[in-house]
N, C-alpha and C positions, 0 to 999 in steps of 0.2 A: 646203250643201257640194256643189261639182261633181267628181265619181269620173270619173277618163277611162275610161268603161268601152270604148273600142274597145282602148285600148294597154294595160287591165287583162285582156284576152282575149287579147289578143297574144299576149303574155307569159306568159299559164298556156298553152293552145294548144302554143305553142312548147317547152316545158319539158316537159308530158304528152305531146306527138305521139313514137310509138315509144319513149317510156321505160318505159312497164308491165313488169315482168318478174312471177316468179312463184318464192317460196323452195321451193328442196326438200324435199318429204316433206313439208310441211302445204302446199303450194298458196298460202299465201296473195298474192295479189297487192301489187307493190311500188313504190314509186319510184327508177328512178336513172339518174341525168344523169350518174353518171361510166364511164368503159369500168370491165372488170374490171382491165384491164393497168395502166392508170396507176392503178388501187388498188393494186396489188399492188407498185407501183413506191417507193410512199408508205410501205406499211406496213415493206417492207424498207428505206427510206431512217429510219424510225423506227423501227425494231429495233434497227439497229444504234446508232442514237445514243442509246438507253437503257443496252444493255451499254457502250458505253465508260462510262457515268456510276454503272454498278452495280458492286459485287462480284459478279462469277459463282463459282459457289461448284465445288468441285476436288475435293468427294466422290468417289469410283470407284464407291461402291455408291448414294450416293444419285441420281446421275445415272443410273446404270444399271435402276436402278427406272424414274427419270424417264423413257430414249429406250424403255425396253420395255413400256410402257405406252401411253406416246405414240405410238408407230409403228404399235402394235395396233388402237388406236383412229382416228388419220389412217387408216388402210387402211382403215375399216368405212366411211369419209367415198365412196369409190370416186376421191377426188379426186386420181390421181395426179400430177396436171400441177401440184400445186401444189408450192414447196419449202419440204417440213414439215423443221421444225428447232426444237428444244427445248433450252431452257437452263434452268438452276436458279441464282437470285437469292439469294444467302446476306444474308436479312435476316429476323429469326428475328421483328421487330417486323410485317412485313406479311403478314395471313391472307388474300393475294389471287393472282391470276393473270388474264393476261390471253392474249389470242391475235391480233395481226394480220395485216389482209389478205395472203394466200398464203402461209399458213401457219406464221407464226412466232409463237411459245410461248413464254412464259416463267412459272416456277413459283416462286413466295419459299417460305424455306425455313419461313416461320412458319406457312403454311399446313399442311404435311408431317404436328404434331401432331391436325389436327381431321380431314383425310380417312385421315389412320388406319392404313389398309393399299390395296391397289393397287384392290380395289373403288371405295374411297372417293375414289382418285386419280383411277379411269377416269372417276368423275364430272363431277370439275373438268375434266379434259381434256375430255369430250364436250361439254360444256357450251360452254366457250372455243371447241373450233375448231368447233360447231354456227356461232357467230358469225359465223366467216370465210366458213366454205360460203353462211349465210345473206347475206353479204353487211353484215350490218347496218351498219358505219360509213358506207359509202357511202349507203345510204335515206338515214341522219342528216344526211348533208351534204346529199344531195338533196332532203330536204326543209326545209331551212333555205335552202338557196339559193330554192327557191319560195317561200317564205313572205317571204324578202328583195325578191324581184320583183314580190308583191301588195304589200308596202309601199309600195314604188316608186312603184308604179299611183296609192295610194290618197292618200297624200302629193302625187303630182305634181298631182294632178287639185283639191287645197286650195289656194287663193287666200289664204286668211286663212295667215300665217305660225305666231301661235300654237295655231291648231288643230291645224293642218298634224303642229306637235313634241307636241299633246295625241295627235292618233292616229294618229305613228308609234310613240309610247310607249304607247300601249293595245294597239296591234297586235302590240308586242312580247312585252307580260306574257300578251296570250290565248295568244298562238301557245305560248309556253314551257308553261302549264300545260292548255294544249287541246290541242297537240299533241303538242310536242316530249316533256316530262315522258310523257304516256303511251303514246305509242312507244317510248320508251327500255326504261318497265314492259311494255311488248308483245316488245320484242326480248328482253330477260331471259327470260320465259315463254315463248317460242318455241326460244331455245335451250336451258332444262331439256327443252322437251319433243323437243326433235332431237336435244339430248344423250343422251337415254335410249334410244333408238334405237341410235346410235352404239357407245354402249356395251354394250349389247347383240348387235351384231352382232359386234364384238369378243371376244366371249367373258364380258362383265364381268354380272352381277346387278344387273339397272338397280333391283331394292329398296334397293340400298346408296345411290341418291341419297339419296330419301326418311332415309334416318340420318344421312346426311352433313351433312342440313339440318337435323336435329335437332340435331345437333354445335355449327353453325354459330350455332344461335340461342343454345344455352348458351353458346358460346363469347363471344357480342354481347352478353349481358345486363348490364345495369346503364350499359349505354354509351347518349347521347343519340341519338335516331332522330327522322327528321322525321317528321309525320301520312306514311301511305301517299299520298294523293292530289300532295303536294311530292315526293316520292322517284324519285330514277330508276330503283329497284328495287322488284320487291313483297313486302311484309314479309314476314317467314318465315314465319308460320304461313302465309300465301296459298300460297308457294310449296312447303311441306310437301303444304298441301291437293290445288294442280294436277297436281303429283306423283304422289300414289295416284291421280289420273283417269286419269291420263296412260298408267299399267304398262299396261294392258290392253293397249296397241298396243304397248308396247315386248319384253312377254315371250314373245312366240312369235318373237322373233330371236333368243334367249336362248340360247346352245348351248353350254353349259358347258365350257371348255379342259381338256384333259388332257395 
């Protein structure tokens, strides 16, 4: 097999040169080829095209929980320039929530019975917009788009045709379960642990994750789960476990509301 390795350096070269950045409050170093603005362009062009396709639900008081919770928690984020907007999803069947780029929220109402009370809330919320802050959709794209551009390389540089489709289809299944799969489980654990933070700064008892997750896994039980290593999430007990590692940095922000 001949690898073009000059146009396979090109190619990474160009994609790594000035893309490193670094997520807040864990340091960790990142990739992204996309600005902040045209994420935040996406995530708002995708926000809204979810509420047209949802029920948003017309509670007064559960929404009201919803924006005072959420607004308490965005402020701990320091990220004013973002526009934080929270909606509640009347769909009693989804125990999820998500948060996209520049700050949009959205919370199903099925979740509402396992976070419990507003502790349990501030979890979910810090967790979500840790996401945004983190940037993480954009890494995901950034590093699919590289991992697209070594195929390129490695593909273009094979003569033989069906080699060629043998390893762009090997390169595809490594990248998924060598990278892609555990950055997704690395973004997860990075926003429990910025979410605890968050919440924390907030006013909220970052222990209430740690029960939240406990909640979460009762609430999962007897439902099919992939092995941890296929998952884009780390199984509960892992993420009950990083959890209790985790308080020791998040409870000296801890300054209880009154």
């Amino acid at each position: 097999m001949r690898i073009a390795i000059p146009l396979l350096l090109t190619i990474v070269c160009c994609l790594l040169l000035g893309a490193c950045q670094h997520v807040p409050l864990t340091g960790r170093e990142q990739l992204q080829l996309i600005s902040e603005s045209d994420e935040a362009r996406m995530g708002f062009s995708t926000y809204a095209d979810i509420l047209k396709k949802e029920k948003v639900s017309r509670d007064p008081k559960l929404n009201e929980l919803l924006n005072r919770v959420g607004t308490r928690v965005a402020a701990a984020t320091g990220r004013d320039d973002y526009q934080w907007e929270f909606k509640l999803i009347d769909d009693s069947k989804q125990v999820n929530a998500f948060c996209l780029p520049g700050g949009k929220v959205a919370v199903y109402t099925g979740l509402l019975p396992v976070s419990k009370d507003e502790a349990g809330l501030a979890a979910v919320i810090g967790h979500e917009v840790a996401h945004a802050i983190a940037r993480h959709g954009s890494e995901r794209v950034s590093q699919q788009l590289l991992l697209e551009g070594i195929t390129v390389a490695v593909v273009a540089g094979t003569q033989d045709e069906k080699k060629a489709k043998l390893y762009a289809g090997l390169l595809g299944a490594g990248a998924a379960l060598g990278v892609l799969l555990p950055y997704s489980r690395l973004h997860e654990s990075e926003a429990d642990r910025m979410g605890l933070i968050y919440m924390a700064k907030a006013g909220y008892d970052p222990r209430a994750a740690g029960e939240l997750w406990v909640r979460m896994a009762k609430a999962g039980e007897g439902k099919p789960k992939p092995p941890e290593f296929l998952s884009t999430h780390p199984a509960d007990a892992t993420r009950i476990r990083q959890i209790e590692q985790w308080l020791p940095e998040a409870l000296p922000y801890y300054r209880p509301s009154r």
